[in-house]
N, C-alpha and C positions, 0 to 999 in steps of 0.2 A: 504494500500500500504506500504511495506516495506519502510526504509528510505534508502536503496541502490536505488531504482526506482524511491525516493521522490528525489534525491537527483539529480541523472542523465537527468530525463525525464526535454525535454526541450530545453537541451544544445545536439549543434548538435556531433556528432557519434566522430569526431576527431577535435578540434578547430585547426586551422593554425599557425604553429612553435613549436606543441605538437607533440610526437612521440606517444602516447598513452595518456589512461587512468590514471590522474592524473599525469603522468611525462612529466617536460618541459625537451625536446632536445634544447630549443633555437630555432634561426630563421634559417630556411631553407636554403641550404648556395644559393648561386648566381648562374643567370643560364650559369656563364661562370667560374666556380668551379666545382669538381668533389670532388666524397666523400673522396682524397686523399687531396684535398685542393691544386692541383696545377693550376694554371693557364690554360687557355683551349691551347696557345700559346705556353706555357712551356711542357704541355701533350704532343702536336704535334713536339714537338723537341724531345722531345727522344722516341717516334713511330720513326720516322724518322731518328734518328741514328742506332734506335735497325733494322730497314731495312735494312740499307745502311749497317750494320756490317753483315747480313744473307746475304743480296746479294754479299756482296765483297766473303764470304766464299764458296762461289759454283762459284769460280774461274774455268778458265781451268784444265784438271788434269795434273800432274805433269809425269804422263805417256807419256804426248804427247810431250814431249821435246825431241828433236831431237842432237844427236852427231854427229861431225864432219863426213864427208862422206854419210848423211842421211841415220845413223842405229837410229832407234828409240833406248829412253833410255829404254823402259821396254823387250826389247833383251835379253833372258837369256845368257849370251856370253859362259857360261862354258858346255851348253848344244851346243851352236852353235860349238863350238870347234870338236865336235863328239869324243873328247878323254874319256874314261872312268874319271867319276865322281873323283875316289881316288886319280885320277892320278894328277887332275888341283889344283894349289893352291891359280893362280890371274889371272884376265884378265880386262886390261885396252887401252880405250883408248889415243893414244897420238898423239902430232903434229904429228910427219911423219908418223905414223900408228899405228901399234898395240905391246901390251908387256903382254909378257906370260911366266906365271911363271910355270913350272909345273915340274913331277915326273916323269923321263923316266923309272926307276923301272919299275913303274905300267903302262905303256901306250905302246903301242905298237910300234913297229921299227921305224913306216913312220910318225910318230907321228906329228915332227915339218910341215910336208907339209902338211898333213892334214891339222892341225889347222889353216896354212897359209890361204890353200885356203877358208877354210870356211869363216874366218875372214875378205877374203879383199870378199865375195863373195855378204857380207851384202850390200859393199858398188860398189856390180857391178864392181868390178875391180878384177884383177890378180893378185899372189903376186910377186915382182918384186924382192925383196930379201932378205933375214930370216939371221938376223945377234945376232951370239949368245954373248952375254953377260956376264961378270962374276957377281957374287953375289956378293950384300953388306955386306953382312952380314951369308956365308957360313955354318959358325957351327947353327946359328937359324934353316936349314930345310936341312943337310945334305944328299944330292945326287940330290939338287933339282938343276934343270935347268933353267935360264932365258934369253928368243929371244925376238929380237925386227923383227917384220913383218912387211914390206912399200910394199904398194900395190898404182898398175898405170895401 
């Protein structure tokens, strides 16, 4: 018999707190330790925060927030307006309605009532009266226009 076989036979396959064959790992950790060495209490707090942080982030979507007059925010407003795209430069909502900024240049004659109507039309109302505005700020987007639109 070899002395690898004299040496082995005998002794059983793995002794306990051995990782192997001649190397000692030490003793087996506890059975309320994990091979990170945290606490089984400590483990289960932060599962339980890394949760609590997936679950907070599948919130409501931000899509479904609603503007004054119940226009949804994901409204494209510059499409709502039905003015040619070149022509629009802002569309916001405000307290008494609506403010539009845009380019008579490029938009067609009827331009401000259109946009009226479309705008109070989100919010199921009429527009009641389109009051033009001067600019703040004139030479930034010269020939540009800006109305404020209150709908009832």
């Amino acid at each position: 018999m070899s002395e690898f076989a004299q040496h082995y036979i005998g002794r059983p396959a793995c002794p306990r707190g051995t990782a192997g064959i001649g190397l000692s790992a030490g003793p087996l950790p506890a059975p309320d330790r994990a091979a990170s060495g945290l606490p089984a209490a400590r483990r289960w707090m932060i599962v339980a925060a890394a949760l609590t942080l997936g679950l907070a982030a599948c919130g409501r979507a931000p899509t479904d927030d609603v503007l004054r007059g119940g226009v949804l925010a994901r409204t494209d407003l510059h499409r709502t307006t039905e003015l040619p795209p070149a022509s629009i430069r802002s569309v916001a909502r405000k307290d008494a309605g609506w403010r539009l900024i845009y380019h008579p240049a490029a938009a067609p004659a009827d331009a401000e009532q259109k946009a009226a109507a479309a705008l109070c039309l989100l919010e199921k109302n009429r527009p009641t009266r389109i009051d033009l505005l001067p600019m703040s700020a004139p030479e930034d987007d010269p020939g540009a226009r800006m109305i404020d639109v209150i709908c009832g």
